[in-house]
C-alpha positions as a Markdown table, in Angstrom:
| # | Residue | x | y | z |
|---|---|---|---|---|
| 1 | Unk | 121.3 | 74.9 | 116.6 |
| 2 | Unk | 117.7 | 74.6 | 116.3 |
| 3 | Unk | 115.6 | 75.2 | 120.0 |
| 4 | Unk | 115.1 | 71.9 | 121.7 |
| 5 | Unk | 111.8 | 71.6 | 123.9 |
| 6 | Unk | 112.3 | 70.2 | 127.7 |
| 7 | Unk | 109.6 | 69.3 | 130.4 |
| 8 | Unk | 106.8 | 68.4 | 128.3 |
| 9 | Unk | 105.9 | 65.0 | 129.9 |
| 10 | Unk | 103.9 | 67.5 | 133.0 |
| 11 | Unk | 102.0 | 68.5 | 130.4 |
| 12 | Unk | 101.0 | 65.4 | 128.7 |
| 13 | Unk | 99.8 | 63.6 | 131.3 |
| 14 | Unk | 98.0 | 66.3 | 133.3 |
| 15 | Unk | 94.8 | 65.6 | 133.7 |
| 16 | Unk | 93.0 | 68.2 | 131.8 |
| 17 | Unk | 95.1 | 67.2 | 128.7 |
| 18 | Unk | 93.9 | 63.6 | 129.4 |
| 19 | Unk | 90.3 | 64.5 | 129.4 |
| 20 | Unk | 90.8 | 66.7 | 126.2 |
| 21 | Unk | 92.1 | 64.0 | 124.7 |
| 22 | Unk | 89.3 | 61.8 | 125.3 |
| 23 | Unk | 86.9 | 64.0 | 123.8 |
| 24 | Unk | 89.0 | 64.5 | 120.3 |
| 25 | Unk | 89.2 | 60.6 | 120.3 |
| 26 | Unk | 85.7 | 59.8 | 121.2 |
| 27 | Unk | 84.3 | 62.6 | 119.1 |
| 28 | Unk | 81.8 | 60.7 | 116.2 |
| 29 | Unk | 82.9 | 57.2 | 117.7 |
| 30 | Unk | 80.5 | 57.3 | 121.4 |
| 31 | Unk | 77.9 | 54.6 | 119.8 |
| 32 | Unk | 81.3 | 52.0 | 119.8 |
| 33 | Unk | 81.2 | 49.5 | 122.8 |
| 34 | Unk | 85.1 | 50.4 | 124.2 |
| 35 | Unk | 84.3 | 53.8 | 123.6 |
| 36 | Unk | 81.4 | 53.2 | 125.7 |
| 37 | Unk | 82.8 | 51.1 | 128.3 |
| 38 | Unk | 86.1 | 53.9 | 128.7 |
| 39 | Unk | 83.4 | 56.4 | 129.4 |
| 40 | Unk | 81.6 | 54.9 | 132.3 |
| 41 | Unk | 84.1 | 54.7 | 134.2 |
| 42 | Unk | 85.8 | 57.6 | 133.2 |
| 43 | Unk | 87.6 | 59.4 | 135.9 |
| 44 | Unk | 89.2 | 56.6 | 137.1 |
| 45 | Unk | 90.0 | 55.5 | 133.5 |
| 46 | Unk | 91.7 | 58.3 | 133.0 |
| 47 | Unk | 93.7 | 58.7 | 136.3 |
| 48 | Unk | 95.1 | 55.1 | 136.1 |
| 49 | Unk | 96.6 | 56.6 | 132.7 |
| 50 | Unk | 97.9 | 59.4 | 134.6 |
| 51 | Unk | 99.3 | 57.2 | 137.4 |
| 52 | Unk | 100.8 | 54.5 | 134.3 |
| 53 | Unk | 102.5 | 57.2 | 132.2 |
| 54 | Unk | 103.9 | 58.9 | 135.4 |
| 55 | Unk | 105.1 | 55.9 | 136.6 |
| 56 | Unk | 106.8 | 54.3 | 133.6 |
| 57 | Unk | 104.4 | 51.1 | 133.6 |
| 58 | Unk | 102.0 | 52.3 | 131.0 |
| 59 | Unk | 102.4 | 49.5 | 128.0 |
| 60 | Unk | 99.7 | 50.2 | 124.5 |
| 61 | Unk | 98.1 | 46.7 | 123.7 |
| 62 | Unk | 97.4 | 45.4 | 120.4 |
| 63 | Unk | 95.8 | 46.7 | 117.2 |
| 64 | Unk | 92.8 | 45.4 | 115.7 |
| 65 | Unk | 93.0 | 45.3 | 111.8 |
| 66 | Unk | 91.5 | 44.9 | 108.9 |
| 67 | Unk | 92.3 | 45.8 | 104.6 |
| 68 | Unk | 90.7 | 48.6 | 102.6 |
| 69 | Unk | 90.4 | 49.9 | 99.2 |
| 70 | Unk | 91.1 | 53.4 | 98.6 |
| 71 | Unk | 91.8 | 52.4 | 95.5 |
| 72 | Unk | 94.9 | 50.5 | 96.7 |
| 73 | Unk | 95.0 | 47.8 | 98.6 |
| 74 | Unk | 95.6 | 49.0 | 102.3 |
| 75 | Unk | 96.2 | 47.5 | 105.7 |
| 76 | Unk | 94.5 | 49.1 | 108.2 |
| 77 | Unk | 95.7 | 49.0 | 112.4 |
| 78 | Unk | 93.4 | 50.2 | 115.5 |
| 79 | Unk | 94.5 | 51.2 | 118.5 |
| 80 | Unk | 92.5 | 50.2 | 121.4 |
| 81 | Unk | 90.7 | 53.4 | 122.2 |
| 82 | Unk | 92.5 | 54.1 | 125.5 |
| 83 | Unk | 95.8 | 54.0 | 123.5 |
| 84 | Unk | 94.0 | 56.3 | 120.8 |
| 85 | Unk | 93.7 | 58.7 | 124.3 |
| 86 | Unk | 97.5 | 58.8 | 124.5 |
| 87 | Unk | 97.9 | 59.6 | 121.1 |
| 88 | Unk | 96.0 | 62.6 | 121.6 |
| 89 | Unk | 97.4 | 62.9 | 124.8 |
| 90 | Unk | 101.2 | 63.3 | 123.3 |
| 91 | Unk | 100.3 | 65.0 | 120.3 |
| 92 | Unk | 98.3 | 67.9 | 121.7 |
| 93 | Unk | 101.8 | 69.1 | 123.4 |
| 94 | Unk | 104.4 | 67.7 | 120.9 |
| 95 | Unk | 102.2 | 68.9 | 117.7 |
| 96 | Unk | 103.1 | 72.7 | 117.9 |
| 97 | Unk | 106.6 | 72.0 | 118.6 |
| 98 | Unk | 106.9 | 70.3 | 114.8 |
| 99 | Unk | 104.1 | 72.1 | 113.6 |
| 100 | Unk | 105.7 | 75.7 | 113.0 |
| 101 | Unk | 108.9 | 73.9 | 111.3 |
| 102 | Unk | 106.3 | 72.4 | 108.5 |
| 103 | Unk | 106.3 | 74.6 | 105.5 |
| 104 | Unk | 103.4 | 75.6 | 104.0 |
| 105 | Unk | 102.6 | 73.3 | 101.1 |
| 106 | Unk | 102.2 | 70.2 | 103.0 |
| 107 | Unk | 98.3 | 69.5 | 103.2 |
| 108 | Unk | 97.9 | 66.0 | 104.7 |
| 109 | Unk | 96.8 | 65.7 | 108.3 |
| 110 | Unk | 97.0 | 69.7 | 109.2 |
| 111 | Unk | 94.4 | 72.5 | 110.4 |
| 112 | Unk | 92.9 | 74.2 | 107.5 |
| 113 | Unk | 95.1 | 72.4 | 104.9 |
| 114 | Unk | 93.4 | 69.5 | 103.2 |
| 115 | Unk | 93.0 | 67.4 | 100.3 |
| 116 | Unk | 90.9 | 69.9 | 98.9 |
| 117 | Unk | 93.1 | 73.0 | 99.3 |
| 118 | Unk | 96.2 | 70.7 | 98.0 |
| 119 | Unk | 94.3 | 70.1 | 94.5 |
| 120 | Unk | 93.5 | 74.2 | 94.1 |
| 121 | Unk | 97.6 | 74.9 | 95.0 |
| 122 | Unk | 98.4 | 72.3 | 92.1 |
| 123 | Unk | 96.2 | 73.8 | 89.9 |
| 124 | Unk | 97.7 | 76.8 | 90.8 |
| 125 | Unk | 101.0 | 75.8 | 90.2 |
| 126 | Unk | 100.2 | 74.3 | 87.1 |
| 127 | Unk | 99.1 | 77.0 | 85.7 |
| 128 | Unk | 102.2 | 78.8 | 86.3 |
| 129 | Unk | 104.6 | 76.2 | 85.2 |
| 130 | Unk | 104.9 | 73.8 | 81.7 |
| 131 | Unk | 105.8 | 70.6 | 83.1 |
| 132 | Unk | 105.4 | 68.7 | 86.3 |
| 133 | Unk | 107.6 | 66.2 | 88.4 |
| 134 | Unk | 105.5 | 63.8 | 89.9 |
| 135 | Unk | 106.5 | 61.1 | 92.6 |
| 136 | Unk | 105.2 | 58.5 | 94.8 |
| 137 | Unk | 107.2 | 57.2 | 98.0 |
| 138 | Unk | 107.3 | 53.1 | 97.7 |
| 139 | Unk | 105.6 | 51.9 | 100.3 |
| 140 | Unk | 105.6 | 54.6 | 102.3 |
| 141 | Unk | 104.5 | 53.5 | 106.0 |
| 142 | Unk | 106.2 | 50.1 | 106.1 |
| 143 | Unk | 109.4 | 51.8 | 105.2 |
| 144 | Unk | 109.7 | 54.2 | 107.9 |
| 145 | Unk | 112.5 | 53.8 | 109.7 |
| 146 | Unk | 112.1 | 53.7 | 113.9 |
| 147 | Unk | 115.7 | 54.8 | 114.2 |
| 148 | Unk | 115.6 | 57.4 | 111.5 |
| 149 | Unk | 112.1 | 58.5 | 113.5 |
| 150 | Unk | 113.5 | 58.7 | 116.6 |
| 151 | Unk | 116.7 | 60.6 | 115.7 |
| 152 | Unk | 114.8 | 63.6 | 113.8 |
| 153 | Unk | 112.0 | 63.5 | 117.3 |
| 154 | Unk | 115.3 | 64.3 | 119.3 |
| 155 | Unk | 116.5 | 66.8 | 117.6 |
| 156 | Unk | 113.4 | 69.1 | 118.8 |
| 157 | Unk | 112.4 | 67.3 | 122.0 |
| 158 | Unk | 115.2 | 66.8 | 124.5 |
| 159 | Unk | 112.6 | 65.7 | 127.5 |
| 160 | Unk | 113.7 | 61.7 | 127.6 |
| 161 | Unk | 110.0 | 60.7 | 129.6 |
| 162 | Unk | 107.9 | 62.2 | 126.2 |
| 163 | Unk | 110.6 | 60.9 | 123.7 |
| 164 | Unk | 110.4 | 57.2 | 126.1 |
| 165 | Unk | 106.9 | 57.3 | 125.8 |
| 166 | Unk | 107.1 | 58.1 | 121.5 |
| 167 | Unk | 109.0 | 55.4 | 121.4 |
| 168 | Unk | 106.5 | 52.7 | 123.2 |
| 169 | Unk | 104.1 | 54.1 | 120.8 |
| 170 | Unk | 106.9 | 53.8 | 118.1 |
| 171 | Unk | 107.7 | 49.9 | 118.8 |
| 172 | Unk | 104.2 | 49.0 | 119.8 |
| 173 | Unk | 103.8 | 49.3 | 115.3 |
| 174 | Unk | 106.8 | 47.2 | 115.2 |
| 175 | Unk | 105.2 | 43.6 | 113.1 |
| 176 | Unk | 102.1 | 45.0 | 112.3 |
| 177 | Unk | 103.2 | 46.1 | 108.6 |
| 178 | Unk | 105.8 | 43.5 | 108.0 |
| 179 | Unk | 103.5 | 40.8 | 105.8 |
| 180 | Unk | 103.4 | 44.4 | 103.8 |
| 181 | Unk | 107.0 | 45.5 | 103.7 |
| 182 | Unk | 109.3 | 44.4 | 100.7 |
| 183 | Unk | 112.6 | 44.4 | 101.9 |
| 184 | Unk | 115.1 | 47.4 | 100.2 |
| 185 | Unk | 118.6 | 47.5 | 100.9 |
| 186 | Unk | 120.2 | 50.4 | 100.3 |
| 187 | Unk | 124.6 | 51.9 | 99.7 |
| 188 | Unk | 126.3 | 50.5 | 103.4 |
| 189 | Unk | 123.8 | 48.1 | 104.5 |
| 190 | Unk | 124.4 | 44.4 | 105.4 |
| 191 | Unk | 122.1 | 41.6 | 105.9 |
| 192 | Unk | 121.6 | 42.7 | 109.8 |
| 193 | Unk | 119.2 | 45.8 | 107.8 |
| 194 | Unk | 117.0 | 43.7 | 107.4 |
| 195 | Unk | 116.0 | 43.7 | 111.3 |
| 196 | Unk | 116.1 | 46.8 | 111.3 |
| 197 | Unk | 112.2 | 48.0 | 113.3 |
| 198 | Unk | 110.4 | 49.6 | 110.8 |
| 199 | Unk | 106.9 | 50.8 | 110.0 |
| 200 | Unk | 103.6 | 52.6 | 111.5 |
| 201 | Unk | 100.4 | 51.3 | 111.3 |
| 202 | Unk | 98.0 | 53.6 | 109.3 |
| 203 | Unk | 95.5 | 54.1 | 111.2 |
| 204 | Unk | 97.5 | 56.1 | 114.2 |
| 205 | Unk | 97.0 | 59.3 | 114.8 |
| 206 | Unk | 100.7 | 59.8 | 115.8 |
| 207 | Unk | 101.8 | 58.0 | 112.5 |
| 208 | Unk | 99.6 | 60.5 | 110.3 |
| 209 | Unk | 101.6 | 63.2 | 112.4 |
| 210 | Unk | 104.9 | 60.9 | 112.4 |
| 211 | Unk | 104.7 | 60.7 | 108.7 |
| 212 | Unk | 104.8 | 64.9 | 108.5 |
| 213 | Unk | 107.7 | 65.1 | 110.9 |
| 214 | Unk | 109.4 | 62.4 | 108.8 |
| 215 | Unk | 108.5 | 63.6 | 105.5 |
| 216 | Unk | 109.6 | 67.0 | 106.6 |
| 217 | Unk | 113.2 | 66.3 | 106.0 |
| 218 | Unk | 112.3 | 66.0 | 102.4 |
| 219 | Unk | 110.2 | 69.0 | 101.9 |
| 220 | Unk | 113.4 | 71.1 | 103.9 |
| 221 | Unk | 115.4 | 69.8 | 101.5 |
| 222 | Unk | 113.6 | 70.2 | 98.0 |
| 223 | Unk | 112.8 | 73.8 | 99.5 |
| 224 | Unk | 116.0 | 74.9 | 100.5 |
| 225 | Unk | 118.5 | 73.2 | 98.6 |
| 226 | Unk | 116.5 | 72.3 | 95.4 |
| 227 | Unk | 115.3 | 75.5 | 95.8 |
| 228 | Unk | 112.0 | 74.8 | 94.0 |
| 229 | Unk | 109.5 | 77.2 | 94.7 |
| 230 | Unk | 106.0 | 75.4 | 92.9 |
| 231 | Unk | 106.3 | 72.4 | 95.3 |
| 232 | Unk | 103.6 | 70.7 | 97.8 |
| 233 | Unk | 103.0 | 67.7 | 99.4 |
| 234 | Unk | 100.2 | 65.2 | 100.5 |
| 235 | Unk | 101.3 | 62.5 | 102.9 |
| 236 | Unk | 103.9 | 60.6 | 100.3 |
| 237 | Unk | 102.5 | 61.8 | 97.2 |
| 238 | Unk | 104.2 | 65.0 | 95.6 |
| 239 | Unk | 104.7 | 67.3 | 92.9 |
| 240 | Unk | 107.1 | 69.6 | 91.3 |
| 241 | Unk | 107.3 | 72.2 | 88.6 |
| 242 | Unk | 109.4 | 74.0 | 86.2 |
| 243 | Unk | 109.6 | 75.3 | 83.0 |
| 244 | Unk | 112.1 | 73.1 | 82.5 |
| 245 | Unk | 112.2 | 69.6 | 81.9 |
| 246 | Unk | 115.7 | 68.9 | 81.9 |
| 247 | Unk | 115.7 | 70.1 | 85.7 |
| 248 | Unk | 112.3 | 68.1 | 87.1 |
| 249 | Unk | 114.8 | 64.9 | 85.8 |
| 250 | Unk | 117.2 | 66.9 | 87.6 |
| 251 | Unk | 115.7 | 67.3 | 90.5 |
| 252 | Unk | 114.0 | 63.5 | 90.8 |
| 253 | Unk | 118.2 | 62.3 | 90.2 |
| 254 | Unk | 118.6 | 64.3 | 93.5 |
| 255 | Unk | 115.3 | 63.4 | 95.4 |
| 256 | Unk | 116.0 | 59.9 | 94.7 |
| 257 | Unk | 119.6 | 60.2 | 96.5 |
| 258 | Unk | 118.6 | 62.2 | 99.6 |
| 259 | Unk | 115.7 | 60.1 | 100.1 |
| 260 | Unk | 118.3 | 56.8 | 100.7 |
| 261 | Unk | 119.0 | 58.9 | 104.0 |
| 262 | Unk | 115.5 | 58.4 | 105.0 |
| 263 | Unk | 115.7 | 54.5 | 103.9 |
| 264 | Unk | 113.1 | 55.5 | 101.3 |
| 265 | Unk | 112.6 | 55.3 | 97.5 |
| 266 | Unk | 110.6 | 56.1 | 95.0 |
| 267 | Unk | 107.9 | 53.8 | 92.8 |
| 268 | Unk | 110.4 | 54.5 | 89.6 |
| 269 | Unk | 107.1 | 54.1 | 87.0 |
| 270 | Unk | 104.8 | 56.4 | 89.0 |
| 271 | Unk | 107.4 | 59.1 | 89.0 |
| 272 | Unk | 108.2 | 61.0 | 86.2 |
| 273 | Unk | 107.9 | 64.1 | 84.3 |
| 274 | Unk | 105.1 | 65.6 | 81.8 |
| 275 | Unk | 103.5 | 68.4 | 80.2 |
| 276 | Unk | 100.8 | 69.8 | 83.1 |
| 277 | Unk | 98.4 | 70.4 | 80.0 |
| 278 | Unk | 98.4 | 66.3 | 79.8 |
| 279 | Unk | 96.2 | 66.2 | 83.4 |
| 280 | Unk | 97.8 | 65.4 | 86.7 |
| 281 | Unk | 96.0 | 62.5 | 88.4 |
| 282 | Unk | 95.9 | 63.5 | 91.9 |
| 283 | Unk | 94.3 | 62.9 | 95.1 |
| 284 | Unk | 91.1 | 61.2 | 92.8 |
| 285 | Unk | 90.9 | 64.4 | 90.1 |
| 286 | Unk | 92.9 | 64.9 | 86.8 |
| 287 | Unk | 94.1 | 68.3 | 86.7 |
| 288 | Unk | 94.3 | 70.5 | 83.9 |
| 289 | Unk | 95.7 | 74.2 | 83.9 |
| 290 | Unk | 91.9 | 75.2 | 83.4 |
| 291 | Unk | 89.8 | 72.8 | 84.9 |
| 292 | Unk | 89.5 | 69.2 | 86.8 |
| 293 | Unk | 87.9 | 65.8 | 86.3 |
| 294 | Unk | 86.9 | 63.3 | 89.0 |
| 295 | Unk | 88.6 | 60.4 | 88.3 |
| 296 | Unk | 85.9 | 57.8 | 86.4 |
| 297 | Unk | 86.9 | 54.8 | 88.9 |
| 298 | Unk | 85.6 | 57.7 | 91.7 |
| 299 | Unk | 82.9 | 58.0 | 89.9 |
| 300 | Unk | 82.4 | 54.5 | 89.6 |
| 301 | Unk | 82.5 | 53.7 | 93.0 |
| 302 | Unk | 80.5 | 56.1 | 94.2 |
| 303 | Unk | 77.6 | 54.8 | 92.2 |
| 304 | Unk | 78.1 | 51.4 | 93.4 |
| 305 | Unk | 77.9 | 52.6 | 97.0 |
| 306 | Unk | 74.8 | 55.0 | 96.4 |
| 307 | Unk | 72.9 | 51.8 | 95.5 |
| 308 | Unk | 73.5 | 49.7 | 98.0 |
| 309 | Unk | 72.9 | 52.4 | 100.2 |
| 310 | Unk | 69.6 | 52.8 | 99.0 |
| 311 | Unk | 68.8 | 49.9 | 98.9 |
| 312 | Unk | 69.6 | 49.8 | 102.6 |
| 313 | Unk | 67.8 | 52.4 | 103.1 |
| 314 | Unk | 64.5 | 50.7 | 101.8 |
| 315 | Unk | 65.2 | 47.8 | 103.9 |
| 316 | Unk | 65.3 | 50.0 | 107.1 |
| 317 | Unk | 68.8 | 49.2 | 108.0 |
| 318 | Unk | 70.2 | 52.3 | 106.9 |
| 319 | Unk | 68.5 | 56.0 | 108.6 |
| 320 | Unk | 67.8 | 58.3 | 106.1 |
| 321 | Unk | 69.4 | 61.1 | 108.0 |
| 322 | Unk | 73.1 | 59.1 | 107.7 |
| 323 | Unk | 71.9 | 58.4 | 103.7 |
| 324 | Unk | 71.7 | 62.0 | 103.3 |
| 325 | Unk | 75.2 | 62.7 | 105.4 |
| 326 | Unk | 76.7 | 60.0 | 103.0 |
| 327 | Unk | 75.1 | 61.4 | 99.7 |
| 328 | Unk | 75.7 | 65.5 | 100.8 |
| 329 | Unk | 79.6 | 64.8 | 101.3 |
| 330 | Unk | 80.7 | 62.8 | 98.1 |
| 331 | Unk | 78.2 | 65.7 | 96.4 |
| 332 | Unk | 80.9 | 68.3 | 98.4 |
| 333 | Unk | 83.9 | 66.4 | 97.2 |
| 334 | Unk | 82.8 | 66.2 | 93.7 |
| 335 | Unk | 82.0 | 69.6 | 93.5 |
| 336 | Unk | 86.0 | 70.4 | 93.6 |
| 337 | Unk | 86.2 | 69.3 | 90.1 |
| 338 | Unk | 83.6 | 70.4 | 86.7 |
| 339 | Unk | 81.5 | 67.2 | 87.5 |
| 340 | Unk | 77.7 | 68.7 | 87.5 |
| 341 | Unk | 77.0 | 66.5 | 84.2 |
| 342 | Unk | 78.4 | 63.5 | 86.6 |
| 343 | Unk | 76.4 | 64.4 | 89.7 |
| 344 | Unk | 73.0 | 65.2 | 88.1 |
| 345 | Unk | 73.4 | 61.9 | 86.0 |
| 346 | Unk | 73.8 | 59.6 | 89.1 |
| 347 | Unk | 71.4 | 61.3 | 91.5 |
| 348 | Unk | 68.7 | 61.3 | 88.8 |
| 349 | Unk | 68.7 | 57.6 | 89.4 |
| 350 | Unk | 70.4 | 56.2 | 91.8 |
| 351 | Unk | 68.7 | 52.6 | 91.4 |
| 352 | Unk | 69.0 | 51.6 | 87.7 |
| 353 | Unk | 66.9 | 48.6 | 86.5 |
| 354 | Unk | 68.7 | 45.3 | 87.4 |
């Protein structure tokens, strides 16, 4: 039986863990008015979250939120920021407790993983292997299942005030995602499934972590049972390889079936199986056994935003300081794929003639 972890709830809510935990969430967001207002007042901020959580009366509040485009269309949900303290709070005891059980080709949301590192392991990979699985979870956050959450959080933590307060955190997501969410019945339900509490809002720092512990179960399985050794992960996006084709269809066959246990499936068109020496679009690069391209809508976009930056820039509402931080880390990004051509092109004029 796998070790279960008691009396972490002391821990959590100690005070030093409290303060630590306002620093990680305040850290790059101090200029922000709640941020602000948190920190005068400080101690006694942080103690009534002390006396709250020890007590039981500690409730989160409600999310602010707003859509991006990443390229998809996304719904973003905020915390407010003394929630966003708990977060850190739980996750900087409960964290390690998952963390050693992760394997090793999962990149999203870890220390020293990355989207960065997860492109040079699938080149890697690719260059071993002929063909590659790809797959895409179907609406991936909505989907998540509280119950299913909760029962793999229990197997590992067995301290019923940290897995009480997981589950306020849990429920307080509950409605936030459901405009998004597209019902999917799957083999045993009935029409009750459909109230069944589902979904964590994106912009959590316990539902990036949430969506590793979940995802877990599937990595575990494709790992051990699947036994597929050129495999790795980034939040709900994944890829396999092979040799052979006839077992990546294999394999998706049996992804497809242990995923119903996670009240999951898969976006049928987006996963499928092809030569590697076709390109893998992933994480905004196509990647080839001996090279990479930045996707051209990347490219695209980051023109667009250079100009209106600069043209912020020249109407003083933009520092040129934060223009430089903005330009210098999409130049870092880029440079992860053969894009110098690209780069030199759009810096050499970044305000083309109207």
């Amino acid at each position: 039986m796998a070790r279960q972890y008691e009396n972490l709830f002391p821990g959590i809510i100690e005070f030093g863990n409290l303060y630590a935990a306002f620093r990680r969430a305040a850290k790059g967001k101090r200029g922000k008015w709640e941020v602000a207002d948190f920190e005068w007042n400080l101690e006694s901020e942080l103690w009534r979250l002390h006396e709250q959580l020890g007590d039981g009366s500690y409730r989160p509040g409600g999310y602010y939120s707003f859509y991006i485009r990443d390229p998809k269309h996304r719904l973003i949900s905020a915390a407010p920021f003394r929630d966003r303290v708990v977060h850190h709070a739980l996750c900087n005891l409960i964290e390690p407790v998952f963390e050693r059980t992760f394997i090793g080709d999962s990149y999203a949301n870890r220390v020293e993983k990355g989207s960065h590192a997860a492109l040079d392991r699938a080149q890697r990979f690719a260059r071993r292997c002929r063909y590659v699985l790809q797959c895409d979870v179907r609406q991936f956050f909505p989907s998540i299942d509280h119950g299913v959450l909760l029962q793999i959080l229990q197997r590992k933590i067995a301290d019923e005030r940290t897995l009480d307060l997981c589950g306020k955190i849990i429920q307080s997501g509950a409605g936030v995602l459901s405009r998004e969410y597209k019902q999917t019945y799957f083999p045993g339900d009935d029409l009750f499934a459909a109230l069944r509490p589902r979904g964590l809002p994106i912009g959590n720092l316990t539902s990036q972590f949430w969506a590793n512990v979940y995802l877990n179960e599937l990595d575990q399985f494709i790992k051990r049972q699947l036994r597929c050794k050129e495999y790795l992960r980034y939040v709900d996006d994944f890829l396999l390889f092979s040799d052979d084709k006839q077992q990546l269809w294999n394999w998706k066959l049996e992804v497809k079936q242990y995923l119903i246990a996670l009240r999951l499936s898969l976006h049928e068109k987006e996963s499928t199986v092809y030569p590697v020496e076709s390109g893998i679009p992933f994480l905004g690069f196509r990647i080839y056994p001996d090279h990479r391209r930045l996707k051209r809508r990347n490219g695209v976009n980051f023109s667009r935003r250079l100009r209106r930056n600069y043209r912020a820039y020249a109407r003083g509402e933009l520092a040129k300081e934060e223009l430089d931080i903005r330009v210098q880390g999409w130049i870092a990004h880029a440079k992860h794929g053969d894009t110098w051509r690209l780069r030199a092109s759009l810096l050499r004029n970044p305000l083309p003639k109207q």
